[in-house]
mmCIF file of the N, C-alpha and C atoms, coordinates in Angstrom:
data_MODEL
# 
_entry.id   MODEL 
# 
loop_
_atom_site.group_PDB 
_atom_site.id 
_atom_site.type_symbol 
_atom_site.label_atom_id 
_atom_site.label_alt_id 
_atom_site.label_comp_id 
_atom_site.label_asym_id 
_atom_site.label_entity_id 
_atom_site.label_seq_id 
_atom_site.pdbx_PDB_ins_code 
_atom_site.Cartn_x 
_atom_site.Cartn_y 
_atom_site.Cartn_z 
_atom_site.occupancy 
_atom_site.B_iso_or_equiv 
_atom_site.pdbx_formal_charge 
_atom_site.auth_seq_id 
_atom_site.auth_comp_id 
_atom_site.auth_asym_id 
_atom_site.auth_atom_id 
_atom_site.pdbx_PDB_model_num 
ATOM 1   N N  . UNK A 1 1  ? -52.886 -247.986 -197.241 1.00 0.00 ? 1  UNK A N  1 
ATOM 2   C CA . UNK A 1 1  ? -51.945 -248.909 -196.641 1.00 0.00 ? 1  UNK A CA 1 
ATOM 3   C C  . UNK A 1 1  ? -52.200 -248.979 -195.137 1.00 0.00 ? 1  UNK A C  1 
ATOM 4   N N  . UNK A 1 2  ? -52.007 -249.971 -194.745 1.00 0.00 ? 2  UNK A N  1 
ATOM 5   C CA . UNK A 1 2  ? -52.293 -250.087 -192.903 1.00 0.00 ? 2  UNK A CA 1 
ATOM 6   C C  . UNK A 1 2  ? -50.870 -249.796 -192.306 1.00 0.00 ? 2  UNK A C  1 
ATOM 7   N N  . UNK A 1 3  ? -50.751 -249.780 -191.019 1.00 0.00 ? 3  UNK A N  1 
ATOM 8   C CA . UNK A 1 3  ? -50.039 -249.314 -190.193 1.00 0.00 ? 3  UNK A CA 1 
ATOM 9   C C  . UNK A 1 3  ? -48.747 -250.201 -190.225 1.00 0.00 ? 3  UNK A C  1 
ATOM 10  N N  . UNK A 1 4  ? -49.223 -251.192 -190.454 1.00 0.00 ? 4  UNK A N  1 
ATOM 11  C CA . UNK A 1 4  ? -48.320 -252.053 -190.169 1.00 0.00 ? 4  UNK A CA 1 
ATOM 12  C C  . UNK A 1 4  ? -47.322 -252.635 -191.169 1.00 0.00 ? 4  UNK A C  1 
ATOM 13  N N  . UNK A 1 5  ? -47.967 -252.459 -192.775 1.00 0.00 ? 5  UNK A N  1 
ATOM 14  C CA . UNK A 1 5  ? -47.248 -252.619 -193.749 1.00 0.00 ? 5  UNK A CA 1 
ATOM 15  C C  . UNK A 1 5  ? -46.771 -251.095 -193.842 1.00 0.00 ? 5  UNK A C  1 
ATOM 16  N N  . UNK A 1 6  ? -46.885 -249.885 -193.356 1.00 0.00 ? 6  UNK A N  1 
ATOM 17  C CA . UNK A 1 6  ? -45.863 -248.676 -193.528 1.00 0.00 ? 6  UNK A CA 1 
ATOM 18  C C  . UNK A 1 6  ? -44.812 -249.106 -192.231 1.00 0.00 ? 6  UNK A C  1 
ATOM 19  N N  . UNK A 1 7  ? -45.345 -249.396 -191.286 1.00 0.00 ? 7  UNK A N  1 
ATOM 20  C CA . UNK A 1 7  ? -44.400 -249.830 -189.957 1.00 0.00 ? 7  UNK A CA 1 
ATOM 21  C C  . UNK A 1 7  ? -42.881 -250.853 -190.908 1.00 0.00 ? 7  UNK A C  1 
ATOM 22  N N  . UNK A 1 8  ? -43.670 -251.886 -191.102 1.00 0.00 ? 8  UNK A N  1 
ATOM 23  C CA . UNK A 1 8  ? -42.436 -252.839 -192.374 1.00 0.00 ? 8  UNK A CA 1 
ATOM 24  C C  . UNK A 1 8  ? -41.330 -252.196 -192.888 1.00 0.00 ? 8  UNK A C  1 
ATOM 25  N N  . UNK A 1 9  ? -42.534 -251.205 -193.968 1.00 0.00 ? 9  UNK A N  1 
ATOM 26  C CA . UNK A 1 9  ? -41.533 -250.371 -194.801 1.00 0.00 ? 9  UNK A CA 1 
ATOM 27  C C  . UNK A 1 9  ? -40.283 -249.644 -194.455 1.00 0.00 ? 9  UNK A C  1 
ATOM 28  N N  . UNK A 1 10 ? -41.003 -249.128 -192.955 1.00 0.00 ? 10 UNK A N  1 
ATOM 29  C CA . UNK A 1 10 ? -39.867 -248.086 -192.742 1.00 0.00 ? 10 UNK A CA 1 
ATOM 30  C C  . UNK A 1 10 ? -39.131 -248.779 -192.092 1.00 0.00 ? 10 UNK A C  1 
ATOM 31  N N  . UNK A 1 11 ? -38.888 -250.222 -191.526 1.00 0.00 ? 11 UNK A N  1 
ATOM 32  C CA . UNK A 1 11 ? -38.041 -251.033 -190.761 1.00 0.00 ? 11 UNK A CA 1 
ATOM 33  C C  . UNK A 1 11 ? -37.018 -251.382 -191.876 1.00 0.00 ? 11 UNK A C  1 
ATOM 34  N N  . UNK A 1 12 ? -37.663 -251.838 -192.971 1.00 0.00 ? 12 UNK A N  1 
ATOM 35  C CA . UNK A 1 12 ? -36.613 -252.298 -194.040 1.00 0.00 ? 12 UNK A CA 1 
ATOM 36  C C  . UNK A 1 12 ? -36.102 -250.875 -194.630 1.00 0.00 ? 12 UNK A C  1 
ATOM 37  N N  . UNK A 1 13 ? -36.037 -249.746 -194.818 1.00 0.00 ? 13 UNK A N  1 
ATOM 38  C CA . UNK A 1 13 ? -35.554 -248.342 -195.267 1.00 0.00 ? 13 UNK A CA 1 
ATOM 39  C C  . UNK A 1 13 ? -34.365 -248.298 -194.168 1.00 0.00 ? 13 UNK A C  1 
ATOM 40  N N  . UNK A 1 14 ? -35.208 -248.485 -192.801 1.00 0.00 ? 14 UNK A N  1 
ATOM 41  C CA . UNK A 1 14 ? -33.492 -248.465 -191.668 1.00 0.00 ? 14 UNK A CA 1 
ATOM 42  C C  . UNK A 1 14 ? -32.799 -249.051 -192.034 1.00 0.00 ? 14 UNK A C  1 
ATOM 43  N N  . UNK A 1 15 ? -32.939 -250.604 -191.998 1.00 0.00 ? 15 UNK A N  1 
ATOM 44  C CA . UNK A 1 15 ? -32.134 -251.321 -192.184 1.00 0.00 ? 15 UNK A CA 1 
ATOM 45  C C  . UNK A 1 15 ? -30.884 -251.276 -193.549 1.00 0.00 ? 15 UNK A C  1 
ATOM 46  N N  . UNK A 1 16 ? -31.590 -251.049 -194.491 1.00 0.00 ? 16 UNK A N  1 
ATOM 47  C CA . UNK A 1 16 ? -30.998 -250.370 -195.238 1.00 0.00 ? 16 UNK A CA 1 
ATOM 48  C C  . UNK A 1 16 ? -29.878 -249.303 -195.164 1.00 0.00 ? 16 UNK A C  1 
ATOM 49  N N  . UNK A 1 17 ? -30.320 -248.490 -194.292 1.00 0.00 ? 17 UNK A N  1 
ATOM 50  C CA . UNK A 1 17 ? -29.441 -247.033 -194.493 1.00 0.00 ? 17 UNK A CA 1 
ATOM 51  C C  . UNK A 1 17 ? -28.231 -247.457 -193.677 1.00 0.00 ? 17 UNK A C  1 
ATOM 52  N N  . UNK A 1 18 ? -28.671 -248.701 -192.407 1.00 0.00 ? 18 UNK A N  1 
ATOM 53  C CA . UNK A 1 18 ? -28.018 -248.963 -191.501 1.00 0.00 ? 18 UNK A CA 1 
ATOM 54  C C  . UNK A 1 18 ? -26.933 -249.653 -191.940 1.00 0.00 ? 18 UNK A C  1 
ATOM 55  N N  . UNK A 1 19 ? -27.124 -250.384 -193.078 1.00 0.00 ? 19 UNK A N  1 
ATOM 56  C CA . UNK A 1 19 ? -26.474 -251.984 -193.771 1.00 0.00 ? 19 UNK A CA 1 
ATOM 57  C C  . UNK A 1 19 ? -25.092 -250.445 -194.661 1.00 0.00 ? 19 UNK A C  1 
ATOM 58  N N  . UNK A 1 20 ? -25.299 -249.682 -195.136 1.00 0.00 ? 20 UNK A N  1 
ATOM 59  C CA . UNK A 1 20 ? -24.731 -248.692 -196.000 1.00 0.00 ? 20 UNK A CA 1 
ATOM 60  C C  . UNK A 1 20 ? -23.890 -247.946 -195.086 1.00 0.00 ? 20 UNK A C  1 
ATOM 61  N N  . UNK A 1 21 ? -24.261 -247.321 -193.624 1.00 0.00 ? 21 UNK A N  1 
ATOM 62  C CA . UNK A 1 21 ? -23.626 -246.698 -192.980 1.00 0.00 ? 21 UNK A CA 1 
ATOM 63  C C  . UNK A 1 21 ? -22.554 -247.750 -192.700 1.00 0.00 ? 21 UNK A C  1 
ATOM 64  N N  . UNK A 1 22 ? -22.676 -248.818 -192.189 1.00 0.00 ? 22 UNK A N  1 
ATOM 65  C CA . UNK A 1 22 ? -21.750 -249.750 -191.741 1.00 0.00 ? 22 UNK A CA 1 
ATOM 66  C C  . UNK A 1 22 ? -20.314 -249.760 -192.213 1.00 0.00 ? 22 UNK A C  1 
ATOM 67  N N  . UNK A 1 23 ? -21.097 -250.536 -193.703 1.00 0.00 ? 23 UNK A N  1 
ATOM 68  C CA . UNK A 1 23 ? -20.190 -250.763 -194.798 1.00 0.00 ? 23 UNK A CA 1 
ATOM 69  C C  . UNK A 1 23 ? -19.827 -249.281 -195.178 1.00 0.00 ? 23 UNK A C  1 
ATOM 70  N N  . UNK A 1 24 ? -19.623 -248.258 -195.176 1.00 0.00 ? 24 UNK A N  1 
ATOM 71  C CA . UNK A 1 24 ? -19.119 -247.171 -195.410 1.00 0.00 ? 24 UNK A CA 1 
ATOM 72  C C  . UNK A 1 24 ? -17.876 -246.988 -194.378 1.00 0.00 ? 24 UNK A C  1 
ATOM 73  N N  . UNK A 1 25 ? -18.217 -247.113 -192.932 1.00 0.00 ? 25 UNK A N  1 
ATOM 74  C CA . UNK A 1 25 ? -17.501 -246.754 -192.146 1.00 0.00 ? 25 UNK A CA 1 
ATOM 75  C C  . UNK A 1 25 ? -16.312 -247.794 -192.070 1.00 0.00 ? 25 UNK A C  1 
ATOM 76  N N  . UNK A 1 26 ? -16.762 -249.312 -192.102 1.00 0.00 ? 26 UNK A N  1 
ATOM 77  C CA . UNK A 1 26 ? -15.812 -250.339 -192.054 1.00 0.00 ? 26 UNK A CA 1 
ATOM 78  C C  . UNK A 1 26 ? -14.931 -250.913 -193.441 1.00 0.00 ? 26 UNK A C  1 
ATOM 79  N N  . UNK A 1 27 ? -14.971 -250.161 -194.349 1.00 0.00 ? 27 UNK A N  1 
ATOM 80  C CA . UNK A 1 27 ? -14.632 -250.187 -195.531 1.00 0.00 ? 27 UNK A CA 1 
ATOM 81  C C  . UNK A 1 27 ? -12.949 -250.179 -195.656 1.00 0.00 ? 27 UNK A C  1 
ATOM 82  N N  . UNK A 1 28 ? -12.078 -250.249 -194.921 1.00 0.00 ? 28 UNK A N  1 
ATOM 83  C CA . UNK A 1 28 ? -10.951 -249.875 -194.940 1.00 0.00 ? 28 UNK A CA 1 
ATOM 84  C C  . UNK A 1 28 ? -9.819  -250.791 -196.191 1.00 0.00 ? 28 UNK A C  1 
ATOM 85  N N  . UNK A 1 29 ? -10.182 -252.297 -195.617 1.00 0.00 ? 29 UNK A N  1 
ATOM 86  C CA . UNK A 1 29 ? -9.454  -252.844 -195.991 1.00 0.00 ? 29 UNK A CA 1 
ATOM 87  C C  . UNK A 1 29 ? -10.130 -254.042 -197.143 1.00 0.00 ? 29 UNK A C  1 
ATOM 88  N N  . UNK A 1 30 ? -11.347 -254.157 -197.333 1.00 0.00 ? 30 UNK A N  1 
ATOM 89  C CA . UNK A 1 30 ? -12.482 -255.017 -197.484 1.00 0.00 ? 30 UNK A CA 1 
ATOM 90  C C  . UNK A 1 30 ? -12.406 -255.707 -198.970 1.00 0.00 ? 30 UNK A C  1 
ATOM 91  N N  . UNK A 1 31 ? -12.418 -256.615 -198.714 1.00 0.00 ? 31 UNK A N  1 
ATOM 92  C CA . UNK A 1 31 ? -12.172 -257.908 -199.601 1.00 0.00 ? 31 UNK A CA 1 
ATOM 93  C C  . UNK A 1 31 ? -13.672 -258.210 -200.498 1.00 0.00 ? 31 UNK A C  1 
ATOM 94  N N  . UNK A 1 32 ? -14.026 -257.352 -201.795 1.00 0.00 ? 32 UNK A N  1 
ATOM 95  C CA . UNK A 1 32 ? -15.509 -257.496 -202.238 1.00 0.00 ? 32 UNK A CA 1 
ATOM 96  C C  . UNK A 1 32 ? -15.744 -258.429 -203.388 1.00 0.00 ? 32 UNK A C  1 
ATOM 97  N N  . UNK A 1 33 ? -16.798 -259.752 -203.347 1.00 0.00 ? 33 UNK A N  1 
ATOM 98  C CA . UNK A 1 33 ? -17.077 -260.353 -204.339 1.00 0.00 ? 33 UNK A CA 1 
ATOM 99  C C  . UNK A 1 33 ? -18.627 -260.590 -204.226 1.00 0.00 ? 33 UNK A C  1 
ATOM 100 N N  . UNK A 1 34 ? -19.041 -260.524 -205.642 1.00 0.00 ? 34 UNK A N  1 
ATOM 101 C CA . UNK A 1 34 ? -20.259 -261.125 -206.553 1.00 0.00 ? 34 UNK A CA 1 
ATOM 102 C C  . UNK A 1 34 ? -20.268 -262.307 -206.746 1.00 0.00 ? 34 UNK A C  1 
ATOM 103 N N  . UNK A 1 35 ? -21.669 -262.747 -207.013 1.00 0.00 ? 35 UNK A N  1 
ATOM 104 C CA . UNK A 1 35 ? -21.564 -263.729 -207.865 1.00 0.00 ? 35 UNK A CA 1 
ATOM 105 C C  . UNK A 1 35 ? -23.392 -263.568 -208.486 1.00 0.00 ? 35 UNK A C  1 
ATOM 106 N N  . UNK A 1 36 ? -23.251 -263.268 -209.657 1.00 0.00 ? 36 UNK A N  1 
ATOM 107 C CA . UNK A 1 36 ? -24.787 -263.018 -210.477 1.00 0.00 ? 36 UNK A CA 1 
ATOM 108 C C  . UNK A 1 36 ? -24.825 -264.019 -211.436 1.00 0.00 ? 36 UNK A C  1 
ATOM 109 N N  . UNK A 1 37 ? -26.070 -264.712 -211.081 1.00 0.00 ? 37 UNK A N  1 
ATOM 110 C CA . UNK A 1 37 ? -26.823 -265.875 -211.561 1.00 0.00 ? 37 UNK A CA 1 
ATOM 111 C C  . UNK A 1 37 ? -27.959 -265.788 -212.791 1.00 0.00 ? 37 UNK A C  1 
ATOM 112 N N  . UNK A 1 38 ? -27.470 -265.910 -214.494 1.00 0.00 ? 38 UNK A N  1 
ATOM 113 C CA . UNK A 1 38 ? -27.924 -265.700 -215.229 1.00 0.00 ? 38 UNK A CA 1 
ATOM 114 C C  . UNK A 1 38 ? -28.529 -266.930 -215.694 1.00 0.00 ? 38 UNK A C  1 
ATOM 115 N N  . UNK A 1 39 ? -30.045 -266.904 -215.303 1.00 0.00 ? 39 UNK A N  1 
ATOM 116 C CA . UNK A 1 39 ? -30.762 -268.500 -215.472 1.00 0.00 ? 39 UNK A CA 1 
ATOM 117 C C  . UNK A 1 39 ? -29.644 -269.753 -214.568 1.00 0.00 ? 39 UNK A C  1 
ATOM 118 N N  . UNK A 1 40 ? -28.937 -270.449 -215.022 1.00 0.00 ? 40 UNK A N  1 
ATOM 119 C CA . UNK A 1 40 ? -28.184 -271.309 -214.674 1.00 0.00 ? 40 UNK A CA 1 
ATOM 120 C C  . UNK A 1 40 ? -26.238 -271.191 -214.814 1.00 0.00 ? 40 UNK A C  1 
ATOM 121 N N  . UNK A 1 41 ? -26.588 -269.961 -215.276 1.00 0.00 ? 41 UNK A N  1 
ATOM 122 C CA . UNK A 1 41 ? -25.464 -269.756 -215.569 1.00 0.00 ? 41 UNK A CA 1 
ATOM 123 C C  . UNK A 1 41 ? -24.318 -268.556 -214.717 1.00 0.00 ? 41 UNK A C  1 
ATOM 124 N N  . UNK A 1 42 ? -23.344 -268.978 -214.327 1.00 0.00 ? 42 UNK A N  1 
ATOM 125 C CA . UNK A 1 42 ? -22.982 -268.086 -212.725 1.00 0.00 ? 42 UNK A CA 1 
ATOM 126 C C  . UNK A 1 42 ? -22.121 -267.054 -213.801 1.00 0.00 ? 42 UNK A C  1 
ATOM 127 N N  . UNK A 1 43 ? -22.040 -265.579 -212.677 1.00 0.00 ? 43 UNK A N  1 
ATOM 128 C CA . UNK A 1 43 ? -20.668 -264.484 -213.189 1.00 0.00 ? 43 UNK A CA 1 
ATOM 129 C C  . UNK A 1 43 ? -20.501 -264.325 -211.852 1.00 0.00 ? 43 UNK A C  1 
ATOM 130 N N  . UNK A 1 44 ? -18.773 -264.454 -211.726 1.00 0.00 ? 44 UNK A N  1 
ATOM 131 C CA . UNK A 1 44 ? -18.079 -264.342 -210.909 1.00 0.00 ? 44 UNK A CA 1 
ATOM 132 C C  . UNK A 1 44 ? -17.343 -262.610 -210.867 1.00 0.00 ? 44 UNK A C  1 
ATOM 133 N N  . UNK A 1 45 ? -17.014 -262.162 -209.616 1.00 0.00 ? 45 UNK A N  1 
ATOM 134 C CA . UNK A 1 45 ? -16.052 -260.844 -209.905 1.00 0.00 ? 45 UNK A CA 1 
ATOM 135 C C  . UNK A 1 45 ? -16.229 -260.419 -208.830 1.00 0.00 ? 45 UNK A C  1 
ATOM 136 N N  . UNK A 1 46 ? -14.723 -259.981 -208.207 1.00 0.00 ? 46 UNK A N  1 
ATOM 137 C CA . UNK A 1 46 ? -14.213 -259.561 -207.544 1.00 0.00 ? 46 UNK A CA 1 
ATOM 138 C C  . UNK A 1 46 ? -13.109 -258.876 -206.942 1.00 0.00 ? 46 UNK A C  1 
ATOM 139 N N  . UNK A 1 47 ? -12.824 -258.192 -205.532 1.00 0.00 ? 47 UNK A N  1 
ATOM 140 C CA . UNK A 1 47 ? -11.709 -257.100 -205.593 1.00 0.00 ? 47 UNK A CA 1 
ATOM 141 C C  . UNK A 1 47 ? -10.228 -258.055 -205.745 1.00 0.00 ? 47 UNK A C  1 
ATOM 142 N N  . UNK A 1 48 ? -10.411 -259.385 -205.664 1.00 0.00 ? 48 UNK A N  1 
ATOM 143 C CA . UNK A 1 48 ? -9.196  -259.958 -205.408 1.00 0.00 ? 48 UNK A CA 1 
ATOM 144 C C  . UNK A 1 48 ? -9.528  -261.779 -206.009 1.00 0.00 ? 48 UNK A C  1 
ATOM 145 N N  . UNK A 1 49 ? -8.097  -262.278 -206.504 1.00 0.00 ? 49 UNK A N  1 
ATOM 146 C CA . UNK A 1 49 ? -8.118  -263.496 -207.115 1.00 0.00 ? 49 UNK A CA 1 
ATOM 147 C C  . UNK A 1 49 ? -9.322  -264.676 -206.165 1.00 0.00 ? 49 UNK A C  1 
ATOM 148 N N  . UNK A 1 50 ? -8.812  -264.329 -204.869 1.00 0.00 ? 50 UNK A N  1 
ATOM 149 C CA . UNK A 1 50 ? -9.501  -265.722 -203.521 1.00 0.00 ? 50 UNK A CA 1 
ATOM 150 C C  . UNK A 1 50 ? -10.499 -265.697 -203.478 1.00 0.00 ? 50 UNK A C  1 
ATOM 151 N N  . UNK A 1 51 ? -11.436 -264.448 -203.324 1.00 0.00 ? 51 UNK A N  1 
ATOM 152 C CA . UNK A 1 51 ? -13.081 -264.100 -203.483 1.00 0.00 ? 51 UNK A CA 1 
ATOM 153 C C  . UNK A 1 51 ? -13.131 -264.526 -205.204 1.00 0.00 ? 51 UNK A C  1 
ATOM 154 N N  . UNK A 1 52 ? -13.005 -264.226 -206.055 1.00 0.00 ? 52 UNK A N  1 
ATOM 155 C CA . UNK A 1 52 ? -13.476 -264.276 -207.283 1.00 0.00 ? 52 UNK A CA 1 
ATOM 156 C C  . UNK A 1 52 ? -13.394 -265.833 -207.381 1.00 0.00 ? 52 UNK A C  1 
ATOM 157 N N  . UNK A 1 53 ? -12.064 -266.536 -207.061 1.00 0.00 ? 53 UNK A N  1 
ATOM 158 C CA . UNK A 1 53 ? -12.616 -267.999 -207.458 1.00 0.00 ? 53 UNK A CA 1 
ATOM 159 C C  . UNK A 1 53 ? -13.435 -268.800 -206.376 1.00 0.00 ? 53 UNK A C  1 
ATOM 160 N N  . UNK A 1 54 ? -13.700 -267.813 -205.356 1.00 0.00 ? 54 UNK A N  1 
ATOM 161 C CA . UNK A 1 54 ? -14.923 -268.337 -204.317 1.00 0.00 ? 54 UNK A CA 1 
ATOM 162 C C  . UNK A 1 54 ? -15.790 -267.967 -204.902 1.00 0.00 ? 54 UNK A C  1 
ATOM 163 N N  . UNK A 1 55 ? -16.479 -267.328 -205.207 1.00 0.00 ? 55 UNK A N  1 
ATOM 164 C CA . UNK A 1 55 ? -17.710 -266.757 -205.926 1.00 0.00 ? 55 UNK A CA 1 
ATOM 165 C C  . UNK A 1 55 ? -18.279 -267.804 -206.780 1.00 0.00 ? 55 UNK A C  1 
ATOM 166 N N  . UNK A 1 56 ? -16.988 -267.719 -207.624 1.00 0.00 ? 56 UNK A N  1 
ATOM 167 C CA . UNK A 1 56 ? -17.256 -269.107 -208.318 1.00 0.00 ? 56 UNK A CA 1 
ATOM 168 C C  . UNK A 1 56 ? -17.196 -270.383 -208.605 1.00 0.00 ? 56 UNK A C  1 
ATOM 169 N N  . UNK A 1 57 ? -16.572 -270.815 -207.267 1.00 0.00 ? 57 UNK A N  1 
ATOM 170 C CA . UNK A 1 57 ? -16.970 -272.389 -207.084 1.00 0.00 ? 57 UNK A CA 1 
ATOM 171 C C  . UNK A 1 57 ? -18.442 -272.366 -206.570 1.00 0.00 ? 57 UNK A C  1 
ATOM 172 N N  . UNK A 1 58 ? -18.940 -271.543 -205.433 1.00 0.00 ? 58 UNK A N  1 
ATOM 173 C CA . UNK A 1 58 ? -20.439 -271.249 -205.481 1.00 0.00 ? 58 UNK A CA 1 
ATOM 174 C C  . UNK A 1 58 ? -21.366 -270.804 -206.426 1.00 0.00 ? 58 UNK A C  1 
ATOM 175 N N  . UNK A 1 59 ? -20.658 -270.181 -207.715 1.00 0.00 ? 59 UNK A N  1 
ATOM 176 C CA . UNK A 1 59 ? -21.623 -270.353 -208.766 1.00 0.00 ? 59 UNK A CA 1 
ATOM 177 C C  . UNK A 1 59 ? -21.793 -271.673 -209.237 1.00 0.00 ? 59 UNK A C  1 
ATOM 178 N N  . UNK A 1 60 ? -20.460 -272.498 -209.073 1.00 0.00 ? 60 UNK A N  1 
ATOM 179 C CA . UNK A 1 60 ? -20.365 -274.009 -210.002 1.00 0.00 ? 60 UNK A CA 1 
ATOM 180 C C  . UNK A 1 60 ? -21.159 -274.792 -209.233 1.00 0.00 ? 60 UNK A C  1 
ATOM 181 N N  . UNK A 1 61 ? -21.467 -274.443 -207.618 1.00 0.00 ? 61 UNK A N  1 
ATOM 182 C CA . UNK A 1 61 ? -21.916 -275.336 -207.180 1.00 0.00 ? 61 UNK A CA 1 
ATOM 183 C C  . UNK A 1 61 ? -23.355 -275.057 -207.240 1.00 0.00 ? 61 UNK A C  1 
ATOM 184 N N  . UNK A 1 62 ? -23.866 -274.190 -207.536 1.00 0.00 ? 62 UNK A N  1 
ATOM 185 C CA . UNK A 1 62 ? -25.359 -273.869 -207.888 1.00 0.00 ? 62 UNK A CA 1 
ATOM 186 C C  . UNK A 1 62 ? -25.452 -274.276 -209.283 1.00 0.00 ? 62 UNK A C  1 
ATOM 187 N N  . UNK A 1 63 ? -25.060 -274.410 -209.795 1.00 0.00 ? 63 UNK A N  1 
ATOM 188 C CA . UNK A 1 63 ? -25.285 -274.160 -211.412 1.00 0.00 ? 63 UNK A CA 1 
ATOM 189 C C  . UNK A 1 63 ? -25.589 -276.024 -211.159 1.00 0.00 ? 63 UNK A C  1 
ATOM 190 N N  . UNK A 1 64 ? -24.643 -276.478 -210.309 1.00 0.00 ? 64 UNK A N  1 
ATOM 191 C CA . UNK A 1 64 ? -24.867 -278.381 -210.326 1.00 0.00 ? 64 UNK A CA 1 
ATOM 192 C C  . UNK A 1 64 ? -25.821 -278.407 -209.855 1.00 0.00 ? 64 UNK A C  1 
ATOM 193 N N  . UNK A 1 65 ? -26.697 -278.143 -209.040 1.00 0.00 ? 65 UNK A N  1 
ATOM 194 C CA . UNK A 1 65 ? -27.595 -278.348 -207.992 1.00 0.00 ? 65 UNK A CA 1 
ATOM 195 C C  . UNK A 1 65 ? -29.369 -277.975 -208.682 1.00 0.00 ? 65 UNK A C  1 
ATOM 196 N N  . UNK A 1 66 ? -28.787 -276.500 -209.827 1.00 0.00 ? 66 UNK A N  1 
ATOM 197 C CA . UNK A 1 66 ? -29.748 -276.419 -210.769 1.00 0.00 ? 66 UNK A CA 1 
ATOM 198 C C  . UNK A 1 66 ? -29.841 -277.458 -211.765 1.00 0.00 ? 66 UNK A C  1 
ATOM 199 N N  . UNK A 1 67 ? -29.139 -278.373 -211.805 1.00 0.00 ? 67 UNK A N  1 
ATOM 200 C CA . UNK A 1 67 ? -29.032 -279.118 -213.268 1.00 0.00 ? 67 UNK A CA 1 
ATOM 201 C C  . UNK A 1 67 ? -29.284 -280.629 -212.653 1.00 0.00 ? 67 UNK A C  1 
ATOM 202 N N  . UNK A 1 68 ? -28.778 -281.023 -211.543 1.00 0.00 ? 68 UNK A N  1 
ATOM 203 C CA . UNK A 1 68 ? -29.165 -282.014 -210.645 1.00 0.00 ? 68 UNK A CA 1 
ATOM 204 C C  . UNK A 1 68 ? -30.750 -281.957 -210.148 1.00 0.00 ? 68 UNK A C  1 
ATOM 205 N N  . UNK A 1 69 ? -31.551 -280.955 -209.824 1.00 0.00 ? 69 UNK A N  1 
ATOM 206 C CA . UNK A 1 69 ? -32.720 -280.750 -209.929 1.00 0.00 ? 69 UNK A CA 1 
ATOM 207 C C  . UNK A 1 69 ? -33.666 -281.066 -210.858 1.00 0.00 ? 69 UNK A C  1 
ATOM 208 N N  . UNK A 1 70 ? -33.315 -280.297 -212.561 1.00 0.00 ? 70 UNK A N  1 
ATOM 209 C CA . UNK A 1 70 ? -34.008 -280.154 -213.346 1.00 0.00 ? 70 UNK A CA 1 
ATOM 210 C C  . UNK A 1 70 ? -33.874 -281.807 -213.569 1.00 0.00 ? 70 UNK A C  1 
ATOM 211 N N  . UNK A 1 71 ? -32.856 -282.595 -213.801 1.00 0.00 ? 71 UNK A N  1 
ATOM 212 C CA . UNK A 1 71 ? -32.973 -283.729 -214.022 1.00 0.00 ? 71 UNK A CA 1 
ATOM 213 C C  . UNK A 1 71 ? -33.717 -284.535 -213.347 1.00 0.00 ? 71 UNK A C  1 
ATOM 214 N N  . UNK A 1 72 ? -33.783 -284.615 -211.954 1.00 0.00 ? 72 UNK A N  1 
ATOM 215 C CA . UNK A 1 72 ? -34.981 -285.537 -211.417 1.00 0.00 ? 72 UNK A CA 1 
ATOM 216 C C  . UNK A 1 72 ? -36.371 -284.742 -211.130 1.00 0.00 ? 72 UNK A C  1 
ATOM 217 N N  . UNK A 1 73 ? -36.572 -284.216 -212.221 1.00 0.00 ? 73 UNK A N  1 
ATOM 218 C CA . UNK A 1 73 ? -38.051 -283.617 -212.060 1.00 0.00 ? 73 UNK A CA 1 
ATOM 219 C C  . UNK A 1 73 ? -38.714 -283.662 -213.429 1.00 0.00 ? 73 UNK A C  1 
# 
């Protein structure tokens, strides 16, 4: 491996640990939602009703945008 793709690696490993420390420390009150994209098809879920049906109007709105696609192609 060259220097520079281990240099990468270990930038994205910080970033990482960094993204985890954060969210660990600022965790108090925190409002958490998903949204996992099965082919075209969205799953919504979350710590609370407002995120979960956000999740999934952004699944609905991907899921159109996949289907609006496939059609003009």
């Amino acid at each position: 491996m060259t220097d520079i793709t281990k240099l990468g690696i270990y930038l994205i490993l910080i970033g990482f640990a960094l993204v985890l420390i954060g969210t660990t420390i600022s965790a108090q009150n925190a409002n958490v939602g998903g949204l996992i994209m099965i082919g075209p098809l969205p799953i919504a879920f979350g710590t609370s009703p407002g995120i979960t049906i956000i999740a999934m109007i952004i699944g609905l709105l991907l899921m159109l945008a996949y289907f609006m696609g496939r059609r003009n192609a």
